[in-house]
C-alpha positions as YAML, in Angstrom:
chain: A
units: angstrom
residues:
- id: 1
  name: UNK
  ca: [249.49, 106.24, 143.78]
- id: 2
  name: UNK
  ca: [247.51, 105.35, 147.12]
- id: 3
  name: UNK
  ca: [246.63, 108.93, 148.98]
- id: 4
  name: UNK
  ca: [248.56, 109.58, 151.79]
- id: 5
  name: UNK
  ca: [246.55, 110.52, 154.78]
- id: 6
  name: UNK
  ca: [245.19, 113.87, 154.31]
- id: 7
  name: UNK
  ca: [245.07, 113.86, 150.87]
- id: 8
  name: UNK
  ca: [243.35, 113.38, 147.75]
- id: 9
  name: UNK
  ca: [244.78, 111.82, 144.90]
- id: 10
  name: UNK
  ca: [244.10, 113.55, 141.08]
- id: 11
  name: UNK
  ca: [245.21, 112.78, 137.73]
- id: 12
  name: UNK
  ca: [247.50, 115.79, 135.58]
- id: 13
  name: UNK
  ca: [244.51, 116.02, 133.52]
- id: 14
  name: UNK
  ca: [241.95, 116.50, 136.71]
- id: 15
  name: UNK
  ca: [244.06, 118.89, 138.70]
- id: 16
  name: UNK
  ca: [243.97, 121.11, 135.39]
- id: 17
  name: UNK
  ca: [240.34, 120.67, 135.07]
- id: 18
  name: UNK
  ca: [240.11, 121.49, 139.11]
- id: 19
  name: UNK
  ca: [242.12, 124.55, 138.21]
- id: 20
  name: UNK
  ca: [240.13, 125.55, 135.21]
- id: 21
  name: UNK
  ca: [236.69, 125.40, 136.77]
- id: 22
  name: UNK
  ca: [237.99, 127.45, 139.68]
- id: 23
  name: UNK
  ca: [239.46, 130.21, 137.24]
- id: 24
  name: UNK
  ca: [236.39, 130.27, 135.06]
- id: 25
  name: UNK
  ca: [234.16, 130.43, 137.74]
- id: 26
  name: UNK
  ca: [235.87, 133.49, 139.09]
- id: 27
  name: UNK
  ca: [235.12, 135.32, 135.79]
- id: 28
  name: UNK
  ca: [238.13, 134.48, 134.12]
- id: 29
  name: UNK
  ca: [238.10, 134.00, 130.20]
- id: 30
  name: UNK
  ca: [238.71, 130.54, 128.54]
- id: 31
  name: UNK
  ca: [241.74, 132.13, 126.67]
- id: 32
  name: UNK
  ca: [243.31, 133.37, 129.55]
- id: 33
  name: UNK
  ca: [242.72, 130.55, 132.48]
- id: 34
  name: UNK
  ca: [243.75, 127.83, 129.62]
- id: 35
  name: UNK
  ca: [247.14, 128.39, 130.14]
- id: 36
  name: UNK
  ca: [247.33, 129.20, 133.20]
- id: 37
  name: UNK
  ca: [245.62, 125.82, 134.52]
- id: 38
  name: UNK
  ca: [248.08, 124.02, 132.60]
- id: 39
  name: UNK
  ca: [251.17, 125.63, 133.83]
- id: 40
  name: UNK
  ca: [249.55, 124.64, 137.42]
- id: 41
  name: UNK
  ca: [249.05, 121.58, 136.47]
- id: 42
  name: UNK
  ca: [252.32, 120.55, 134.70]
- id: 43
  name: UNK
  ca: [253.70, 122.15, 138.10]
- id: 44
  name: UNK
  ca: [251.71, 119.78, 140.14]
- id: 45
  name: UNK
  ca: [252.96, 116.75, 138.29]
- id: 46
  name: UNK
  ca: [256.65, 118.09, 138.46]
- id: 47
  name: UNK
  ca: [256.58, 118.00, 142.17]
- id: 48
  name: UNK
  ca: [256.80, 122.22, 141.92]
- id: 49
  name: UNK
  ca: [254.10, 122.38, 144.59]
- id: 50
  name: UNK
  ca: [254.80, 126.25, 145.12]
- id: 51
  name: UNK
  ca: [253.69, 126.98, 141.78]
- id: 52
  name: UNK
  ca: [251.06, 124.03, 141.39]
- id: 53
  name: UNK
  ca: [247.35, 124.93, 142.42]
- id: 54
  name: UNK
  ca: [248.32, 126.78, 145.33]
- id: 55
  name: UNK
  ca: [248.75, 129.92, 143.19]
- id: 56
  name: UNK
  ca: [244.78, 129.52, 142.24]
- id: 57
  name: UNK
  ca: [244.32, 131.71, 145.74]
- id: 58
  name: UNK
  ca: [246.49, 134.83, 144.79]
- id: 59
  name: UNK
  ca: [244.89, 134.44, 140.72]
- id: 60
  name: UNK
  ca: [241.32, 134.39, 142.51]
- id: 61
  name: UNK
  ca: [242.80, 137.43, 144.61]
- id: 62
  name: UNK
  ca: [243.51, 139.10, 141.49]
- id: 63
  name: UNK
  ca: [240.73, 138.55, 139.93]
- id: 64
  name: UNK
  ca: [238.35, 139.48, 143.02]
- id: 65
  name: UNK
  ca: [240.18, 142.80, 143.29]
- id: 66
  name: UNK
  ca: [239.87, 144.04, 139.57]
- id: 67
  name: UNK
  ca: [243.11, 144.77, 139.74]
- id: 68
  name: UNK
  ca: [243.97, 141.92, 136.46]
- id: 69
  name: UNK
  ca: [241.24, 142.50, 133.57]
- id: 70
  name: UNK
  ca: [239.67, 138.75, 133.32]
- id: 71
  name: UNK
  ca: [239.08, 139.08, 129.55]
- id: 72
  name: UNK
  ca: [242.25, 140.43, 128.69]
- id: 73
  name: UNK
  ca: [243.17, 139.90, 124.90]
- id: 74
  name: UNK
  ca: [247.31, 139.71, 124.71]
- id: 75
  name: UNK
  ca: [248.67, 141.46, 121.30]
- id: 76
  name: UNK
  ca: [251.99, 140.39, 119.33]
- id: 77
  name: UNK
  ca: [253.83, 142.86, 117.72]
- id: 78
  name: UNK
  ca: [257.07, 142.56, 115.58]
- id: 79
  name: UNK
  ca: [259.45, 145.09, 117.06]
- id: 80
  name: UNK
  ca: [262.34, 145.12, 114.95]
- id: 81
  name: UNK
  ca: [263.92, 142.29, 113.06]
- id: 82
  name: UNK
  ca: [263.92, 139.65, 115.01]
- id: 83
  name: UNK
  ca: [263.09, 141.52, 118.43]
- id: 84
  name: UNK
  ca: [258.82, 140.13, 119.40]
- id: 85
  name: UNK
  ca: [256.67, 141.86, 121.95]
- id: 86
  name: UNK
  ca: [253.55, 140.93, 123.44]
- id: 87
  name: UNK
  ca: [251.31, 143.44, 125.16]
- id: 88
  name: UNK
  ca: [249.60, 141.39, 127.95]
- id: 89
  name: UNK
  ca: [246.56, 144.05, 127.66]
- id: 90
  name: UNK
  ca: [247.00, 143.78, 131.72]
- id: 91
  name: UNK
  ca: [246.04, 140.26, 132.09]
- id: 92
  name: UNK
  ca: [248.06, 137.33, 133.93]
- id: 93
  name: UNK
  ca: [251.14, 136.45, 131.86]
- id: 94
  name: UNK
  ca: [250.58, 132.76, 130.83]
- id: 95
  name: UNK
  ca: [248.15, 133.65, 127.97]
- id: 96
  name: UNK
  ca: [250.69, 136.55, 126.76]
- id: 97
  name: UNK
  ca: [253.62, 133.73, 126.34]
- id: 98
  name: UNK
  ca: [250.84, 131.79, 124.87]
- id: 99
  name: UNK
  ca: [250.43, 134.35, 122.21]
- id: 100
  name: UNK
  ca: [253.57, 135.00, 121.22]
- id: 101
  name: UNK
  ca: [255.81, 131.60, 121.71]
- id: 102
  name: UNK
  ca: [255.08, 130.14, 118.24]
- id: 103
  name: UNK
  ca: [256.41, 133.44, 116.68]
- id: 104
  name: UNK
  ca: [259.44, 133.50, 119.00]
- id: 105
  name: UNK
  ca: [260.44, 129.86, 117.62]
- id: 106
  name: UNK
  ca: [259.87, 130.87, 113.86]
- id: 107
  name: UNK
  ca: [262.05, 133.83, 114.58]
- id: 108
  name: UNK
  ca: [264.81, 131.98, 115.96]
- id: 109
  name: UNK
  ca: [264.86, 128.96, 113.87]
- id: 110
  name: UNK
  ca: [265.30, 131.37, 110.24]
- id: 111
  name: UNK
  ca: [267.50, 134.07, 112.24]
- id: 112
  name: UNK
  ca: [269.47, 131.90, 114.74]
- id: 113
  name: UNK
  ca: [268.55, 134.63, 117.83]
- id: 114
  name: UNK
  ca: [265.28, 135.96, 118.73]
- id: 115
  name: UNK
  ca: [263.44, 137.90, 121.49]
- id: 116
  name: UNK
  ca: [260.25, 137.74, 123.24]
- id: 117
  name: UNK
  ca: [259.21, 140.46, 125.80]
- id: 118
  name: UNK
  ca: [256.31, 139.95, 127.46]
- id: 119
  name: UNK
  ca: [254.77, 143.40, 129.20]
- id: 120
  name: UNK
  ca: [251.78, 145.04, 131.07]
- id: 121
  name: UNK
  ca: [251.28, 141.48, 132.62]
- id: 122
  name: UNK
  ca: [251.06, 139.85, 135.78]
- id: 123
  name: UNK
  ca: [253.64, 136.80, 135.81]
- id: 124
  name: UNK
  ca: [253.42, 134.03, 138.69]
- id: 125
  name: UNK
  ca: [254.19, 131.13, 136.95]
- id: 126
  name: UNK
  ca: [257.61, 128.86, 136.81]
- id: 127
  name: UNK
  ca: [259.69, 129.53, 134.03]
- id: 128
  name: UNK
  ca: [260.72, 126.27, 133.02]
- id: 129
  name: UNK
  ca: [257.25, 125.46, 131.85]
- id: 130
  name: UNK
  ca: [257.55, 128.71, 129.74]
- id: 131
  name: UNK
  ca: [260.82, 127.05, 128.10]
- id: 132
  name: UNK
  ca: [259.17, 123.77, 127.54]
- id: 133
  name: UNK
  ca: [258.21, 124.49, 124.11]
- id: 134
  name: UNK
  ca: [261.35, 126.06, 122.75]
- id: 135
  name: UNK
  ca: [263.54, 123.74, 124.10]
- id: 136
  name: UNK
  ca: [261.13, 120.80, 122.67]
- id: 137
  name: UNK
  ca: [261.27, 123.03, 119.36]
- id: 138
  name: UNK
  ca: [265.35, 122.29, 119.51]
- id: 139
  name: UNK
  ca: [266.40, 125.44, 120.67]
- id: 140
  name: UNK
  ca: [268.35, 126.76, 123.39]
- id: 141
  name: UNK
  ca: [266.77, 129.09, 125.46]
- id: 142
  name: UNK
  ca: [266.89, 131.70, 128.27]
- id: 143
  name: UNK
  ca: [263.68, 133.40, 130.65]
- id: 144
  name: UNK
  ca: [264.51, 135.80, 132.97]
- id: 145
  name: UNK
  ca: [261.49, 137.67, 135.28]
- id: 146
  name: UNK
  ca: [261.50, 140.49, 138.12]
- id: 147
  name: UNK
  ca: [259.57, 138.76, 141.15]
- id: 148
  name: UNK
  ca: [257.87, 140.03, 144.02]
- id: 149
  name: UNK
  ca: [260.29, 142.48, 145.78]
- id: 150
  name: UNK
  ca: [260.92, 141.17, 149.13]
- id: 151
  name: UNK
  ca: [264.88, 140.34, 148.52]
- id: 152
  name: UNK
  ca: [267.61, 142.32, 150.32]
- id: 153
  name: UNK
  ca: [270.46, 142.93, 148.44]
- id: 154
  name: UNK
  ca: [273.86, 141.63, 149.94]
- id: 155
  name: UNK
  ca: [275.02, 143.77, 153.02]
- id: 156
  name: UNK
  ca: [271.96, 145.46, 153.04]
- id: 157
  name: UNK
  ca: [268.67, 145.28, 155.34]
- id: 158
  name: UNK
  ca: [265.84, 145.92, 153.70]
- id: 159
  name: UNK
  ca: [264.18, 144.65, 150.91]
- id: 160
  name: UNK
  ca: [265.08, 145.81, 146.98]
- id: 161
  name: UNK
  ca: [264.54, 142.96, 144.80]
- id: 162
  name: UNK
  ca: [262.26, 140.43, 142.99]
- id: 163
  name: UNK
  ca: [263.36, 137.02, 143.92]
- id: 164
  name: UNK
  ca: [264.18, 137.17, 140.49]
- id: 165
  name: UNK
  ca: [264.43, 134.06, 138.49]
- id: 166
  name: UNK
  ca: [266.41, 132.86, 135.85]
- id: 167
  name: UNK
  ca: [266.26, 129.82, 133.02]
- id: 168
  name: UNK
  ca: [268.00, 128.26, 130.55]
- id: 169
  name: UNK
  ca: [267.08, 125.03, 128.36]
- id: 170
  name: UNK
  ca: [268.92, 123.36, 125.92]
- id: 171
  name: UNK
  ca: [267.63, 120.49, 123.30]
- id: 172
  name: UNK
  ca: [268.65, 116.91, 123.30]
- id: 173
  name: UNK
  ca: [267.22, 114.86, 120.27]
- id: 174
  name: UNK
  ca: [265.72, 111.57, 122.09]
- id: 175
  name: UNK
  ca: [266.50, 112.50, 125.56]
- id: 176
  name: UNK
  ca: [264.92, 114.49, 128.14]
- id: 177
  name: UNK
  ca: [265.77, 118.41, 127.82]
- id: 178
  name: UNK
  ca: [268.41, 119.96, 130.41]
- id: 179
  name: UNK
  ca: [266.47, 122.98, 131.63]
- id: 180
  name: UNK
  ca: [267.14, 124.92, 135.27]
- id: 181
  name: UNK
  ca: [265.14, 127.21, 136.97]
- id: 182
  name: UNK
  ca: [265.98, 129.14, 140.05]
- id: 183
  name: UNK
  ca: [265.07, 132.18, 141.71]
- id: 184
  name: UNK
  ca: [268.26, 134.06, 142.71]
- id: 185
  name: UNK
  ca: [266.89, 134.57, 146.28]
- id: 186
  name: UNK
  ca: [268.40, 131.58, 148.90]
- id: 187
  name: UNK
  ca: [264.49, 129.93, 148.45]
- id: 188
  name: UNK
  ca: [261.35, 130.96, 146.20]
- id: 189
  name: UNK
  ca: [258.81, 133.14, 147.76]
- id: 190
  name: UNK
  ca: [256.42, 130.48, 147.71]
- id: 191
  name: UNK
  ca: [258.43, 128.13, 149.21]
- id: 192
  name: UNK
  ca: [258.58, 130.28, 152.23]
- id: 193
  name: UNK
  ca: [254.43, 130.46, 152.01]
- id: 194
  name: UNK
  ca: [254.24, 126.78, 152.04]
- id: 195
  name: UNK
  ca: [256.85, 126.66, 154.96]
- id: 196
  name: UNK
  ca: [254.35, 128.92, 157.17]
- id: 197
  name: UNK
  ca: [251.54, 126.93, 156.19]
- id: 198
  name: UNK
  ca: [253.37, 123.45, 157.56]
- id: 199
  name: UNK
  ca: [254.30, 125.05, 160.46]
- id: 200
  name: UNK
  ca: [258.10, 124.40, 159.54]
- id: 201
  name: UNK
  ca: [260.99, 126.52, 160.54]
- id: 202
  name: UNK
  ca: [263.33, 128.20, 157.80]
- id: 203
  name: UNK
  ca: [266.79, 126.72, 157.47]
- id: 204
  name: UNK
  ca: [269.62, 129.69, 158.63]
- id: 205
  name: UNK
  ca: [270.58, 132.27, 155.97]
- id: 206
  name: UNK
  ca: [267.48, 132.08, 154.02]
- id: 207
  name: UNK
  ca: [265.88, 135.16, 154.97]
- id: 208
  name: UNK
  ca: [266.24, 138.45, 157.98]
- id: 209
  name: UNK
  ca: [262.98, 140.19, 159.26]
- id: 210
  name: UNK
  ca: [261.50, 143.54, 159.41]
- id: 211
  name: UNK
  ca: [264.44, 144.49, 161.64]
- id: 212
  name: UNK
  ca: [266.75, 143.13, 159.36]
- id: 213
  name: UNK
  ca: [267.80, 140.38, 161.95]
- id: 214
  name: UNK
  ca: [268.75, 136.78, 160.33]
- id: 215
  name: UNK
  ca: [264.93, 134.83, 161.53]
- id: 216
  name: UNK
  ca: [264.09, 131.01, 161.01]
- id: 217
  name: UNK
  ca: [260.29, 131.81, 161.19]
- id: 218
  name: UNK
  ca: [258.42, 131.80, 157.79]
- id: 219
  name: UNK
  ca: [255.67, 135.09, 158.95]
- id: 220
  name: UNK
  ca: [258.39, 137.24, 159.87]
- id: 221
  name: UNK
  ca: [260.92, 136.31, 156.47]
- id: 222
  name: UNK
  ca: [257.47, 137.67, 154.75]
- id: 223
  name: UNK
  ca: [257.20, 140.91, 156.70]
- id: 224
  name: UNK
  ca: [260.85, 140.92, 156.20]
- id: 225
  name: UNK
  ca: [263.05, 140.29, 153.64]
- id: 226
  name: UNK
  ca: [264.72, 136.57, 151.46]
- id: 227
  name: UNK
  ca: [268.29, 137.14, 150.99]
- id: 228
  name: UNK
  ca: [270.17, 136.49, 148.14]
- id: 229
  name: UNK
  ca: [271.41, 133.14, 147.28]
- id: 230
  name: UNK
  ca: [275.70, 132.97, 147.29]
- id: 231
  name: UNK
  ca: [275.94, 136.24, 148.56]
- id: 232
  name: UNK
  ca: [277.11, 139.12, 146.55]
- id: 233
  name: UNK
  ca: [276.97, 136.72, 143.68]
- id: 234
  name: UNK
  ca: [273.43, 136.06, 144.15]
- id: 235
  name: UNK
  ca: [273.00, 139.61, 144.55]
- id: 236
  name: UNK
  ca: [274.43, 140.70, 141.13]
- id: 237
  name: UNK
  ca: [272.45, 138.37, 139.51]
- id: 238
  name: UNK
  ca: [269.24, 139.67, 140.56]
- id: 239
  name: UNK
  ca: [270.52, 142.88, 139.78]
- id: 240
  name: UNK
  ca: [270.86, 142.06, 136.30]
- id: 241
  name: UNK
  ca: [267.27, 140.33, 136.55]
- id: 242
  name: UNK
  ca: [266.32, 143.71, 137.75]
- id: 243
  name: UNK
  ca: [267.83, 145.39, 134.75]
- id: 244
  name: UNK
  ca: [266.74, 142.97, 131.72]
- id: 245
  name: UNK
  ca: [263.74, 141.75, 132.99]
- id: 246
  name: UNK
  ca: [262.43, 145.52, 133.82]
- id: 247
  name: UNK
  ca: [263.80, 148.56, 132.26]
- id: 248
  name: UNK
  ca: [265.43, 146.75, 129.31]
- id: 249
  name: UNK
  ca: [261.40, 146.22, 128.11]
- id: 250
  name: UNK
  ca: [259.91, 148.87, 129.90]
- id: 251
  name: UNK
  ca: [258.39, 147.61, 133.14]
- id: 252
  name: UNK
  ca: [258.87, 148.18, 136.38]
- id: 253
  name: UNK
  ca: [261.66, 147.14, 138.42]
- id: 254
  name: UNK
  ca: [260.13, 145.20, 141.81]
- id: 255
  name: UNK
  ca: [260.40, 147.80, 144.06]
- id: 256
  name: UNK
  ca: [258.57, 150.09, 141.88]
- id: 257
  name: UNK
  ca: [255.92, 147.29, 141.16]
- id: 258
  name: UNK
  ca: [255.45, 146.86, 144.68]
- id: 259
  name: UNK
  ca: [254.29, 150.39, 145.28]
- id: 260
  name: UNK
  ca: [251.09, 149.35, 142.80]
- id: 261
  name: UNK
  ca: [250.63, 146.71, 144.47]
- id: 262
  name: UNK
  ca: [246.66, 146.12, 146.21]
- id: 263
  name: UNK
  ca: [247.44, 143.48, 148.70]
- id: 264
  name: UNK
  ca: [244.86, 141.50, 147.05]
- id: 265
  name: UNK
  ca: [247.90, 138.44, 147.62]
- id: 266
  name: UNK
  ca: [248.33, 137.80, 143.92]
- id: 267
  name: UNK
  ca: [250.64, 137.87, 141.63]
- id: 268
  name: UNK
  ca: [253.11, 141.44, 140.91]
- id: 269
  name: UNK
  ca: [253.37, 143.38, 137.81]
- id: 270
  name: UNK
  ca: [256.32, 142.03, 135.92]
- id: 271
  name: UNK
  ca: [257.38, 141.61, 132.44]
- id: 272
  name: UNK
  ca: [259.44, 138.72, 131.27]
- id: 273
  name: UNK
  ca: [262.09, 138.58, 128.58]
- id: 274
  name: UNK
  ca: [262.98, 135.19, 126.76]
- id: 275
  name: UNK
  ca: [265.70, 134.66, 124.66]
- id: 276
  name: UNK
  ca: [265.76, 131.79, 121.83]
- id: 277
  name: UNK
  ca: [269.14, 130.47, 119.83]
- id: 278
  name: UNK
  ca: [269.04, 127.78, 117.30]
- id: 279
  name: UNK
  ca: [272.63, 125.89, 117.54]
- id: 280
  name: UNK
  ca: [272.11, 124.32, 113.77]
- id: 281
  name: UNK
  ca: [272.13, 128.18, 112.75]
- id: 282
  name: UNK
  ca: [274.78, 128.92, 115.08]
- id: 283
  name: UNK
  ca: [276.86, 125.93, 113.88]
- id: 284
  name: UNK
  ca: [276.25, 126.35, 110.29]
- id: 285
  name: UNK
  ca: [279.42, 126.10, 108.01]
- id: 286
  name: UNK
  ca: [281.48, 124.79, 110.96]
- id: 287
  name: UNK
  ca: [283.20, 121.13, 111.56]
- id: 288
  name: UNK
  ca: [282.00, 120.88, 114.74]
- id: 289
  name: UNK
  ca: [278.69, 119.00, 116.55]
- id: 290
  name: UNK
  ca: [276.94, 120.49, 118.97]
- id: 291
  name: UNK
  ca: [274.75, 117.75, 119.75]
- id: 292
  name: UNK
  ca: [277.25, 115.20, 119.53]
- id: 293
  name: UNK
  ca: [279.99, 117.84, 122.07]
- id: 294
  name: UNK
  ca: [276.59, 118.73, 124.59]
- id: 295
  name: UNK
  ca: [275.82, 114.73, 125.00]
- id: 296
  name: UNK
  ca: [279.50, 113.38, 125.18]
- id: 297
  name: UNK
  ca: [279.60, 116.64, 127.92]
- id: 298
  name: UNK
  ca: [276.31, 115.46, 129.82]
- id: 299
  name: UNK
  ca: [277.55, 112.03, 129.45]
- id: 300
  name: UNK
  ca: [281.21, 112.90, 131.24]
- id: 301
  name: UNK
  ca: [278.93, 114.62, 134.27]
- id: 302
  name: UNK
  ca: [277.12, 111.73, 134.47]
- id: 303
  name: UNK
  ca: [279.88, 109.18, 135.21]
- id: 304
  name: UNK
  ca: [280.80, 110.78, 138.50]
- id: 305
  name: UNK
  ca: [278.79, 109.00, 141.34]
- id: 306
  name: UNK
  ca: [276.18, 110.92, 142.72]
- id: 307
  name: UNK
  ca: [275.64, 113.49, 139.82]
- id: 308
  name: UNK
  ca: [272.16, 114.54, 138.57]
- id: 309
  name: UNK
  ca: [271.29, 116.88, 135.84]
- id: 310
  name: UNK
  ca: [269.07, 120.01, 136.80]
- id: 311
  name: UNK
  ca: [265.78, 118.84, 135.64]
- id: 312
  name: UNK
  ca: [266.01, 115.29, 136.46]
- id: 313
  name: UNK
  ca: [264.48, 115.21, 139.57]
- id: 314
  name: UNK
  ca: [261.40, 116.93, 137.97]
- id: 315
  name: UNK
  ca: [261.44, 115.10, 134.36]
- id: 316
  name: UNK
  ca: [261.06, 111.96, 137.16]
- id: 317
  name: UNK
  ca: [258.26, 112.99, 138.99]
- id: 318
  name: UNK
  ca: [256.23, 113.90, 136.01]
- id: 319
  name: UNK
  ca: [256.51, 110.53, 134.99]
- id: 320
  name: UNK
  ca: [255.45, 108.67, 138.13]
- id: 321
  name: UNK
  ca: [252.57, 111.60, 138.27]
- id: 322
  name: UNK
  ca: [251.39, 110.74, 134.45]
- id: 323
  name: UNK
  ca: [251.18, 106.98, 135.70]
- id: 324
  name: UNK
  ca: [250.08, 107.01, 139.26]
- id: 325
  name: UNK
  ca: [248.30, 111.16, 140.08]
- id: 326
  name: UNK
  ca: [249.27, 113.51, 142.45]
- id: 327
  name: UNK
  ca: [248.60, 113.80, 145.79]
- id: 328
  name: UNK
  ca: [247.06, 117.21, 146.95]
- id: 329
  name: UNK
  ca: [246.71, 118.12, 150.62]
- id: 330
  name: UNK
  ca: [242.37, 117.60, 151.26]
- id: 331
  name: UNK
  ca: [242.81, 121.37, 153.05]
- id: 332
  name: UNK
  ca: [243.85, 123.06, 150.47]
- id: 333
  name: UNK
  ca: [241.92, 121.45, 147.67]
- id: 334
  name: UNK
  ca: [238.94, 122.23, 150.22]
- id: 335
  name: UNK
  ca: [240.58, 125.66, 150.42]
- id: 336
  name: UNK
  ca: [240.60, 126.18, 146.67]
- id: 337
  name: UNK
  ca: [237.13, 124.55, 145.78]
- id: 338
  name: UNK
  ca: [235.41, 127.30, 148.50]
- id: 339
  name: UNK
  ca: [236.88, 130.04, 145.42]
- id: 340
  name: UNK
  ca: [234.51, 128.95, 143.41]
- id: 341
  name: UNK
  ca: [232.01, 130.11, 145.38]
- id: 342
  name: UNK
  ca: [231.96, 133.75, 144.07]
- id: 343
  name: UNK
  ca: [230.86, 136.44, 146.59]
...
């Protein structure tokens, strides 16, 4: 790739270096920042820029603060059957799926359906790169997380909700996964962040203000409040975010996150609940093939003109960012490198 101007091209495997040094330097453990500078980095390389290295500055924020413990030690526990929890021991979420993934793909694989809850965390991350690994383990999968409240709910004026996001992945043997991600706000938080940054205006409907008048301006959508994507649709669907993703595993719901919240600009309290299903267990004893049904499916979407599959456009850029780097803005990598400057 040849840098654009203003920018500095890096490898995958440098930007999660770049990432690592920065969280390590900030106190961080080795077993926590691991997985969170690869989830930055695999974001990076996926063209997710709002959850690539710009999170580093709320982690460091976190960190700074006190408010995350740096050597937090995440614990699995078997709940019940085939219902896993991890206890995040109030460190930054990454390392909790890290320590309890494996167990939620044995579970699934000999039970057909398992679990995961992941609590006392704080969870910034995308959740497709949380799905990776049990969609690559051929099972389908759901992740579902409350977000940092600063969503309306539809009709109303004043923020309620996470943005909320939800995932689902499901296998294909030889073929790229089909995975979606999307927060059930009209636009992620930190989309709206990287908007202000640019200097770029919102598109309409995206977000109201502290007044609760509809605003195109990215500083007052974050003093004010996103709105939900489809409407009343959108709505319900965070609400059930809200509900699964919070009470369901005992954490808070957004809105009672926020009120714990420092202001230290990192990442909010929040749980996350991930659901695995294997279809060979589901299938068992039956005529049908559910590989053979899902591809001759993906293959009928396919032969309309101008069809993609969710995922696509990111399985792409990964590719060309494997072979050629990515290209990260010089003022925000000279940004992030001042945060390793401890004070």
């Amino acid at each position: 790739m040849t840098a654009a101007p203003g920018t500095t091209v890096m490898s995958v495997a440098e930007a999660e270096a770049f990432a690592m040094r920065i969280l390590r330097a900030n106190g961080l453990a080795e077993h926590q920042a691991g997985p969170i500078a690869r989830a930055m980095a695999a974001a990076e390389a996926s063209d997710c820029r709002s959850h690539g290295l710009y999170r580093l500055i709320g982690y460091v924020g976190s960190l700074r603060s006190g408010r995350v413990s740096a050597a937090a030690q995440p614990r699995l526990e078997r709940v019940a059957g085939s219902f896993l929890r991890v206890d995040g021991d109030n460190g930054f979420a990454p390392a909790a799926h890290a320590a309890g993934v494996a167990a939620l793909i044995d579970a699934a694989q000999h039970n057909g359906i398992a679990a995961l809850a992941l609590t006392n965390c704080y969870h910034y991350s995308a959740l497709w790169h949380d799905l990776d690994p049990i969609v690559d383990a051929g099972l389908a999968c759901w992740a579902f997380t409350v977000g940092q409240c600063i969503v309306a709910p539809h009709g109303g004026n004043r923020r309620l909700m996470g943005t909320n996001p939800i995932a689902f992945g499901w296998p294909r043997a030889g073929q790229r996964p089909f995975v979606f991600d999307f927060a059930t706000s009209a636009v992620a938080r930190g989309e709206i962040e990287l908007m202000g940054r640019a200097g770029k205006a919102l598109p309409p409907g995206w977000a109201i203000d502290a007044a609760g008048e509809p605003t195109l301006d990215a500083a007052q959508a974050l003093a004010g409040a996103l709105l939900p994507f489809g409407g009343h649709k959108g709505a319900a669907l965070s609400m059930m975010v809200e509900l699964i993703a919070g009470p369901l595993i005992g954490e808070p719901t957004s809105r009672a996150a926020a009120a714990l919240d420092n202001g230290d600009g990192g990442p909010p309290l929040g749980g996350e609940l991930l659901i695995a299903m294997s279809p060979e267990v589901f299938t068992s004893g039956l005529a049908s093939d559910w590989h053979q049904q899902a591809e001759a499916f993906f293959a009928q979407a396919r032969e309309q003109p101008g069809v993609r599959l969710p995922s696509d456009r990111r399985h792409d850029a990964r590719r060309r960012s494997e072979e050629s780097g990515v290209g990260v803005p010089d003022m925000l990598l000279q940004e992030l490198a001042g945060l390793s400057l401890c004070t």
